[in-house]
N, C-alpha and C positions, 0 to 999 in steps of 0.2 A: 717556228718553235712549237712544241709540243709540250701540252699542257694535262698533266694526271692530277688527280686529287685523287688518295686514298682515304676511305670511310671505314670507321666502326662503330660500333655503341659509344665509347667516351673518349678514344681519340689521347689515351693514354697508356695503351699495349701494343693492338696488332697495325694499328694505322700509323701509326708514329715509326713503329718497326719497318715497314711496310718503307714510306719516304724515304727514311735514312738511309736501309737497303738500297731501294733504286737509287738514292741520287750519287750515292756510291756505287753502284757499276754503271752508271751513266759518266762518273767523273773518268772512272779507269778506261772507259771506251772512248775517251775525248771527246764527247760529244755535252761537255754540262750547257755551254753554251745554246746548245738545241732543247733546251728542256727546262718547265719549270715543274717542280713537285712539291708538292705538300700535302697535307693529309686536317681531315677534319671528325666532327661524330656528327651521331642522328642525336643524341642526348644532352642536354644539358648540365648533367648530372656530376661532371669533373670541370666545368670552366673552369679556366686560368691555372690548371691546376698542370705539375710536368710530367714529364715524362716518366710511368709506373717503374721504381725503383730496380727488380729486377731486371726489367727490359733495358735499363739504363746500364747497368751494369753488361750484360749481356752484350751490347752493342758496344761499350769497354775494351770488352775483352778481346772484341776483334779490329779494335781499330775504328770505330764508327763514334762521333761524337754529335751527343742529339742535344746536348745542355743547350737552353735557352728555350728548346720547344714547350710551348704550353697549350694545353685542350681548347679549342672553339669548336663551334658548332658549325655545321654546314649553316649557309646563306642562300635567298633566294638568290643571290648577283651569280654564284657557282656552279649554275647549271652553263649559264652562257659563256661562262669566262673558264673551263677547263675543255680541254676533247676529250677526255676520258674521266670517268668518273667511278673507280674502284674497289666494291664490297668486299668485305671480309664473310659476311654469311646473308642467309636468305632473311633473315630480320633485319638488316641493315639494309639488301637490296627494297621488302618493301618498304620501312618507315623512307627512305630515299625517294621510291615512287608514291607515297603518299605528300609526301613534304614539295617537290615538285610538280605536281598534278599526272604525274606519269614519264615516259621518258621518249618526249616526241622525236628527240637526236639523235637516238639509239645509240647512248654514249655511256648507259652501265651497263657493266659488267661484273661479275666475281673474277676476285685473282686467280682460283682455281681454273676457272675456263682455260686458260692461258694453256695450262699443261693437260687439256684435254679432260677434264673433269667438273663433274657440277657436288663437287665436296666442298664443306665448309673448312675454312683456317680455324681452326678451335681456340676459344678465346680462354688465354690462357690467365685470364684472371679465375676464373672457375678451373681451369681443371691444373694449375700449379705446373703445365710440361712448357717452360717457356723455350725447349729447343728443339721439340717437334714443331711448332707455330714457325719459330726463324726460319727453319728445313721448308718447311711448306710457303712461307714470304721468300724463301732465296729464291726458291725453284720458280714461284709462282712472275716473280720481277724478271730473271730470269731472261724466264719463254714471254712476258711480255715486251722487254726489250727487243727480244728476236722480231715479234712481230711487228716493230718501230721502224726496222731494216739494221737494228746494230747487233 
């Protein structure tokens, strides 16, 4: 089994987007069985709290159902207990490697890597484009699936 956790600051835009994404093209390749995913933040600043309203919608509208998710925080146990561990930006990858001691499994990365780039998902609490963000989590899930072997 193959185990991701996507990260972002609150774990209530692009991370949550991010899960729901892959474990839907994870389901449509047959493969859910082989995977578990879920998504967390570096902040504490949304605990308990759902899934940011337009993103909700958004993933609505295409078929993607996130209701029940709610914001936690990354755990120390999370380092050991995923293979991959998946930033949305370069603040997320350091507070990650600060909150860890660093990253001796060399098990993060950004989603952008995936499709050959060290660009950030732009978080689309600041900049209101919640369908550029999707575009960039589709692609990004993606070319990481590919590199899964599916």
């Amino acid at each position: 089994m193959i185990k991701i956790l996507f990260v972002c600051h609150g774990n209530i835009c692009r991370s949550p987007m991010a899960e729901f994404v892959m474990k839907e093209l994870v389901s449509n390749n047959g493969a859910a069985d082989e995977f578990f995913i879920a998504s967390a933040a570096t902040s504490c600043e949304e605990l308990g709290n759902g899934v940011y309203p337009p993103v909700k919608r958004l993933l609505g509208n295409i078929g993607i159902d996130c209701s029940g998710k709610r914001a936690r925080r990354i755990t120390a146990a999370d380092y050991a207990e995923f293979d991959l561990i998946i930033g949305m930006d370069n603040a997320n990858m350091r507070n990650m490697r600060n909150f860890w001691g660093g990253d001796p499994d060399d098990k993060l990365r950004m989603l952008m890597s995936y499709c050959g780039s060290n660009r950030e998902v732009a978080d689309p609490w600041y900049t209101g484009d919640f369908e550029t963000t999707y575009n960039d989590i589709l692609a990004g899930c993606k070319k990481l699936l590919e590199s899964c072997g599916y």
